[in-house]
C-alpha positions in Angstrom: 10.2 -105.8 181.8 9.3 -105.5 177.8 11.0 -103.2 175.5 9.4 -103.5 172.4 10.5 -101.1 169.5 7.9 -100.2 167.1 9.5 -99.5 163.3 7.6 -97.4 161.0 7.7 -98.4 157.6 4.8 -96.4 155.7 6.7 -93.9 153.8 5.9 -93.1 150.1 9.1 -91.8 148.9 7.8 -89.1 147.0 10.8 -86.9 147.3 12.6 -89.7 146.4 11.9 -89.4 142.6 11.4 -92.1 139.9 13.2 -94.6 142.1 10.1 -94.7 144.4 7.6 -95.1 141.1 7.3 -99.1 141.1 4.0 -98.3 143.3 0.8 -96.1 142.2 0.1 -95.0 139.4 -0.8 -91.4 140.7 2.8 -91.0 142.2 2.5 -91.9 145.6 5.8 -94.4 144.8 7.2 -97.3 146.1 7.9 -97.2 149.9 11.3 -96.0 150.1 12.3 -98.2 153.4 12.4 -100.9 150.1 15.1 -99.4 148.5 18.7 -100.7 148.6 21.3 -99.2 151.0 24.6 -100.7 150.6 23.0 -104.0 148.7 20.1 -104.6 152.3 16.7 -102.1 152.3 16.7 -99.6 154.2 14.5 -101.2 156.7 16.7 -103.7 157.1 19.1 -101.8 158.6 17.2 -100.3 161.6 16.0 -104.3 162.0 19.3 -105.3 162.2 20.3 -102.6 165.1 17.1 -103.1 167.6 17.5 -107.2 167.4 21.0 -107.3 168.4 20.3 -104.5 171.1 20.2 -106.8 174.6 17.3 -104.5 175.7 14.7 -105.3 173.4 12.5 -107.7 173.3 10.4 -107.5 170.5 9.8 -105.9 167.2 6.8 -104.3 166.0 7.1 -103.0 162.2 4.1 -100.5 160.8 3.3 -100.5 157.1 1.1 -99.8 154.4 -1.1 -102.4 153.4 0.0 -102.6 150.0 3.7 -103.4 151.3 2.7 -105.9 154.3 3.5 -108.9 152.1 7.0 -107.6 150.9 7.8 -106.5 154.5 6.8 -109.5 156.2 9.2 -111.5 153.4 11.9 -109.4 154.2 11.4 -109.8 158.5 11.3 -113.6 157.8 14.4 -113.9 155.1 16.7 -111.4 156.8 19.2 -113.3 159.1 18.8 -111.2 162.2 19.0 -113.3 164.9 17.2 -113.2 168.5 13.3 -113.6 166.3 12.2 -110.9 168.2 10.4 -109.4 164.7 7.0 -110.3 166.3 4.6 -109.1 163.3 4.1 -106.9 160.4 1.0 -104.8 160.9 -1.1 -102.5 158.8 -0.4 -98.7 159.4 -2.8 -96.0 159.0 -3.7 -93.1 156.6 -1.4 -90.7 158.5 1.9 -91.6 160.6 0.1 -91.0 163.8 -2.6 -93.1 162.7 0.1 -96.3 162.0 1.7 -95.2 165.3 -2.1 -95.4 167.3 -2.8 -98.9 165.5 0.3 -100.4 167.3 -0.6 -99.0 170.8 -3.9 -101.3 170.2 -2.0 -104.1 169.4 -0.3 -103.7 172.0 -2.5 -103.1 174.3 -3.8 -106.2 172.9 -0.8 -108.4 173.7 -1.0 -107.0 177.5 2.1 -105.0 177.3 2.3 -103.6 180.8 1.9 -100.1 181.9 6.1 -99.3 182.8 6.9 -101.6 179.7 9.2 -99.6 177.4 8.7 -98.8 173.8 10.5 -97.2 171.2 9.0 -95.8 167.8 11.6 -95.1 164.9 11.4 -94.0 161.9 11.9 -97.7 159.7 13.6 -94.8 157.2 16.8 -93.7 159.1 19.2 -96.8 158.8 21.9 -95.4 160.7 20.7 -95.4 164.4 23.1 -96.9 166.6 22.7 -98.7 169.8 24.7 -96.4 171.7 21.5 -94.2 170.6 19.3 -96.6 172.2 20.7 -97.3 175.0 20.5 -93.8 176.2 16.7 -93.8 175.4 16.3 -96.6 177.4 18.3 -95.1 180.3 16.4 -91.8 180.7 13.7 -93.9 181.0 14.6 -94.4 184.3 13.3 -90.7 185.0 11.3 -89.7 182.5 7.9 -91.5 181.2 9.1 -89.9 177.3 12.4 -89.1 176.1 13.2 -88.2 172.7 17.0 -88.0 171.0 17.7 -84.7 169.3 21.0 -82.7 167.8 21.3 -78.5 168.4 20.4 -76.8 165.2 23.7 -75.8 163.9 22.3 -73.4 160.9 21.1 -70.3 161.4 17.2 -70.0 161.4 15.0 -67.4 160.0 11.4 -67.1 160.2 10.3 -66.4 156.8 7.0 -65.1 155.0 6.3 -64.9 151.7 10.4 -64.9 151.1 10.8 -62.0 153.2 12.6 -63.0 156.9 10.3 -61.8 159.3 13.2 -62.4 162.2 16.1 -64.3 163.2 15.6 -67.0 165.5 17.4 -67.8 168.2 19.4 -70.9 168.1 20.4 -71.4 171.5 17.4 -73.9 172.7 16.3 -74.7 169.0 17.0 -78.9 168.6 16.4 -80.8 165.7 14.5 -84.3 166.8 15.4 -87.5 165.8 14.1 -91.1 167.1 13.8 -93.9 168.5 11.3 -91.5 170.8 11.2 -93.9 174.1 8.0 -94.0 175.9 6.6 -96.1 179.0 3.6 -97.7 177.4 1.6 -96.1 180.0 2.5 -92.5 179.0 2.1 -93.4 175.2 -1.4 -94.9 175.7 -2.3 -91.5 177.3 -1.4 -89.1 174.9 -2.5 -90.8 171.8 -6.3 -91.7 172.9 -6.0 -87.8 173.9 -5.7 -86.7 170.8 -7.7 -89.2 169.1 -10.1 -87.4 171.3 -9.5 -84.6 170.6 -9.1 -84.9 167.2 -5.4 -83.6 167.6 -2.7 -84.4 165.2 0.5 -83.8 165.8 4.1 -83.5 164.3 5.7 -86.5 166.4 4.8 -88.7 169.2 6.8 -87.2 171.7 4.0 -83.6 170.6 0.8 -85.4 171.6 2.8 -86.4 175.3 3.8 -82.3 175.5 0.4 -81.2 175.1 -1.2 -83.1 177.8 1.6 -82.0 180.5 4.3 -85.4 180.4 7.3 -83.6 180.7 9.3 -84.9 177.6 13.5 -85.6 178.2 15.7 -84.4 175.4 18.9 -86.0 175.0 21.9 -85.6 172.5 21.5 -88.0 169.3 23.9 -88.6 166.2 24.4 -86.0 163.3 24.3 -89.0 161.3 21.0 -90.1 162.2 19.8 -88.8 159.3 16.2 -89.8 158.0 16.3 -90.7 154.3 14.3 -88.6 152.7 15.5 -87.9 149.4 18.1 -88.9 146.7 21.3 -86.8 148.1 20.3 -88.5 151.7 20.3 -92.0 150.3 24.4 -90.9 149.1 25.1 -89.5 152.1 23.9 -92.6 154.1 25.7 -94.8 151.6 28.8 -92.5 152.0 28.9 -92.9 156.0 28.3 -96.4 155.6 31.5 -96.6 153.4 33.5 -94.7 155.8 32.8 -97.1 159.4 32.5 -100.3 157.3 30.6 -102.1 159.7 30.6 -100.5 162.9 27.5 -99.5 162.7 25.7 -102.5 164.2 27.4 -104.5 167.0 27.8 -107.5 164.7 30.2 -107.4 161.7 28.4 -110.1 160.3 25.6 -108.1 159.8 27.1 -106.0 157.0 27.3 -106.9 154.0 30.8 -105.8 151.7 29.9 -102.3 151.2 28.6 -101.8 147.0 30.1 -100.2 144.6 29.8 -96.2 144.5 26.4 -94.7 143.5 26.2 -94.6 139.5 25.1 -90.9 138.0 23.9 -91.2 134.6 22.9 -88.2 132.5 20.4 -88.3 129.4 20.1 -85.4 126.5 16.2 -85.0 124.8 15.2 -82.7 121.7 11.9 -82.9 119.7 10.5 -80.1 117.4 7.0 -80.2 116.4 5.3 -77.9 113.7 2.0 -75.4 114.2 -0.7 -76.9 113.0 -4.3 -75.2 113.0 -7.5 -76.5 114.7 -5.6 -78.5 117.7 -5.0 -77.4 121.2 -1.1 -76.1 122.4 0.3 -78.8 125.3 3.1 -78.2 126.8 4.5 -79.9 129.9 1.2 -81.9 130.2 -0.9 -78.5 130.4 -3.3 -76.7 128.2 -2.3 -73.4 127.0 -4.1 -70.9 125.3 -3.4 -70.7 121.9 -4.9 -70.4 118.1 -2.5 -72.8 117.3 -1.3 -76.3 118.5 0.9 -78.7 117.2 1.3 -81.4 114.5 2.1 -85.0 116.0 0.7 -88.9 116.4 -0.4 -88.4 120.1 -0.9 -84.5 121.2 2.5 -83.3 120.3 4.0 -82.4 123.7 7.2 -81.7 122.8 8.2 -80.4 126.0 7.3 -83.7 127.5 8.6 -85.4 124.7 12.0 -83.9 124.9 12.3 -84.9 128.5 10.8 -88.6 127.7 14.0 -89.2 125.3 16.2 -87.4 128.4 15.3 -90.0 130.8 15.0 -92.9 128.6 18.8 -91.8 127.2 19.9 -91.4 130.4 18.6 -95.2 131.9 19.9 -96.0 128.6 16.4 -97.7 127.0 15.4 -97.5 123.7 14.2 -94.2 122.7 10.4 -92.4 122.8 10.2 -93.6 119.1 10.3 -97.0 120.2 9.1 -97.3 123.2 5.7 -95.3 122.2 5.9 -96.0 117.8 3.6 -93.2 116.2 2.8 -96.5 114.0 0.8 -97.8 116.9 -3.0 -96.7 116.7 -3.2 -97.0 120.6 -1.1 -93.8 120.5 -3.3 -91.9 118.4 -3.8 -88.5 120.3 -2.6 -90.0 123.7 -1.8 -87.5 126.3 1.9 -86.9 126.5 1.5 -86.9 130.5 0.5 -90.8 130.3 3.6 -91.6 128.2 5.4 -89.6 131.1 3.9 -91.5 133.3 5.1 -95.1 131.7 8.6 -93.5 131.3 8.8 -92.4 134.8 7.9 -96.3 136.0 10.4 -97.6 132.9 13.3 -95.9 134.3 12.3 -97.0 138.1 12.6 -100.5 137.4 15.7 -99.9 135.8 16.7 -99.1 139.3 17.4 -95.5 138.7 16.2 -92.2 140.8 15.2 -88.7 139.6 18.1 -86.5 140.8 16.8 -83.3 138.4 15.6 -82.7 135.0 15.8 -79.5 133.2 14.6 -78.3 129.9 14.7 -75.4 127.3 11.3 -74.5 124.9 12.5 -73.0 122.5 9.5 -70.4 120.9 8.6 -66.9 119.7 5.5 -67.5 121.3 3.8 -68.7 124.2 5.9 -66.7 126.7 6.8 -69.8 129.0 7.8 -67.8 131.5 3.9 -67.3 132.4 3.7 -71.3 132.3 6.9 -72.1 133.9 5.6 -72.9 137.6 2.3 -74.8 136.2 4.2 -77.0 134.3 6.7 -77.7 136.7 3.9 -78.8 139.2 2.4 -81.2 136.8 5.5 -82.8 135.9 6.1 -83.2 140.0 2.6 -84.7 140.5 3.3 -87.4 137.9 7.1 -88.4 138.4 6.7 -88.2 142.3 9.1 -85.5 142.6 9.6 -82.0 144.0 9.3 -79.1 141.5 12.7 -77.7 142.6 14.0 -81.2 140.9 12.7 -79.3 137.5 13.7 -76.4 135.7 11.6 -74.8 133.0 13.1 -72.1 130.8 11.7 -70.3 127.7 14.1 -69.1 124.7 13.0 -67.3 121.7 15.7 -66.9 118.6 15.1 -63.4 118.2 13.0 -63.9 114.7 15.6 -66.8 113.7 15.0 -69.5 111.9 12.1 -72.4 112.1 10.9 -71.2 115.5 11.8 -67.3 115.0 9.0 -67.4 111.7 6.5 -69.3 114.5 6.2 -72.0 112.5 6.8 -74.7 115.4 8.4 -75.2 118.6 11.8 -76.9 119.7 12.8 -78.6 123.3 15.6 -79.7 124.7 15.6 -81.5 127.9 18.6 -82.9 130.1 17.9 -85.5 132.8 20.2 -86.6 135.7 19.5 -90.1 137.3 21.4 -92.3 140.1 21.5 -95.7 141.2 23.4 -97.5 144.4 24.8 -100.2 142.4 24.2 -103.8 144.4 
């Protein structure tokens, strides 16, 4: 009998922040099973775990196609014994999609009907094979069986930020993977809802809904799926705290890195009013018979938070890196100098924890702006807007920005690295 475990790792990292920005251009960001966890990728880890389980027997990893080359590097240089890694495959547009194009390989292979297959997420390093091995036992009765945790928290059904009701906890579990499947089972339920036109939320979903009785059986707390910055800490802080017993083979782990490495960066620009050019701030238009006096299109909102990151990655500042003595910044939207700052600081190796900033005006009201701006900022850093705060000060009549003669931001920016 074949246990092949199938690894997905398509994930954009966009919650991940500026450490995930090597990649597009338009955000999307570098896959985040690429980033360093304790001086391997995150991939690696999960890798590690399923070839030095017993059980399995091969190794399937999912990807996006503009990562297959890196990925298939990193399956060939990683010493992990057994060379059960059996290929690198392109995934699709959506995870059931990348989970659908391995059932055809494998279905091309001539994996058997009671073979045994496990999907896991290529982004949650810390499964264990104790973890496994009780997929692959309720196997033995079930054709799906899924690992899961009791939700601990209390839950509340909410709408519109009003709780509608409190839910009951008792039979509410939070689902983790590897999701264990006989191939047979798994063939059925996707080409259902491919049929169908179905997607779901996981694997074991599109089983449910055609009447496979799914098995549920308790997980690991700290199987957590790396999702953001503050999970990538917490995975590195477990990590620190079993030194090594995570995978059956010392050898396997490397001396666990140094701590994780905050860095914090200060930004302030002022810009004066200037007549006959439009008012940007944060990247958007706002309406105004009055704009500002710069080189490019005198964001200063966005160019306070430019120096705040560069400061903080500790590069040269927005005066340098972006000279108004260079013509090819002539009227340049702030948003695109963003953009280059937000790539800068990833290949410095740093992450986005949060950025927040204070315009200081008589008018606009920024307050009526706040939530725009925040979203645009998101969309180009590859971030969340709850990693950005936007507040609006006036001086009550004070000084330069009390006589509405200009505007002043300041911006701080907090960034972190897992040092290798």
């Amino acid at each position: 009998m074949r246990t092949v475990a199938i690894i997905l790792g398509g994930g954009s990292g966009k919650r991940m922040g500026s450490r995930c920005g090597r990649g597009s251009r338009r955000g999307s960001g570098r896959n985040k099973v690429l980033l360093k966890l304790a001086g391997r990728p995150i991939l690696e880890w999960s890798l590690a775990v399923f070839s030095k389980h017993p059980q399995v027997t091969d190794i399937l990893v999912v990807a996006r196609k503009e990562d297959l080359e890196e990925i298939r590097e990193l399956c060939q240089g990683a010493d992990l014994g057994g060379g059960k890694i059996r290929d690198a495959i392109e995934g699709g547009a959506e995870r059931q999609d990348s989970v659908a194009n391995a059932v055809q390989y494998l279905s091309r292979i001539g994996l058997g009907p009671d073979d045994r297959v496990l999907i896991h997420d290529g982004a949650r390093p810390l499964v264990t094979r104790a973890i496994i091995d009780r997929c692959l036992e309720q196997l033995s009765d079930h054709q799906v069986a899924v690992p899961g945790v009791p939700v601990k928290e209390t839950v509340k059904k909410v709408r519109d930020g009003i709780v509608l009701e409190t839910v009951e906890r008792d039979q509410l579990w939070a689902v983790q993977t590897p999701q264990s499947f006989r191939f047979r089972a798994l063939q059925q339920a996707h080409w259902q809802a491919r049929h169908d036109g179905y997607q779901g939320t996981d694997d074991a979903s599109l089983a449910e809904r055609i009447g496979i009785q799914v098995a549920v059986f308790e997980g690991d707390y700290h199987n957590i799926k790396v999702t953001t910055p503050e999970d990538l800490v917490v995975a590195k802080a477990y990590l620190d705290s079993i030194k090594g017993e995570l995978v059956m083979d010392q050898s396997h782990v490397d001396r666990i890195a140094n701590p994780v490495i905050f860095r914090v960066g200060i930004g302030y620009d002022v810009h004066a009013f200037q007549e006959g050019r439009p008012l940007f701030l944060g990247g958007i238009q706002v309406p105004s018979h009055l704009g500002l006096q710069g080189h490019s299109d005198a964001d200063v909102l966005l160019h306070a938070m430019i120096d705040a990151l560069l400061g903080a990655a500790g590069l040269d500042d927005i005066g340098n890196q972006f000279p108004d003595t260079d013509p090819k910044f002539k009227d340049i939207r702030s948003t695109e100098l963003l953009r280059e700052t937000g790539l800068l600081v990833s290949k410095e190796g740093y992450s986005l924890v949060n950025i927040d900033a204070v315009v200081i005006t008589q008018q606009p009201r920024i307050s009526s702006y706040a939530d725009a701006i925040k979203e645009n900022i998101a969309g180009i850093l590859g971030i969340s807007p709850r990693q950005i705060g936007i507040k609006g000060k006036t001086t009550e009549g004070l000084g330069f920005e009390g006589r509405g003669e200009g505007i002043t931001a300041q911006a701080v920016a907090s960034l972190c690295r897992v040092q290798e």
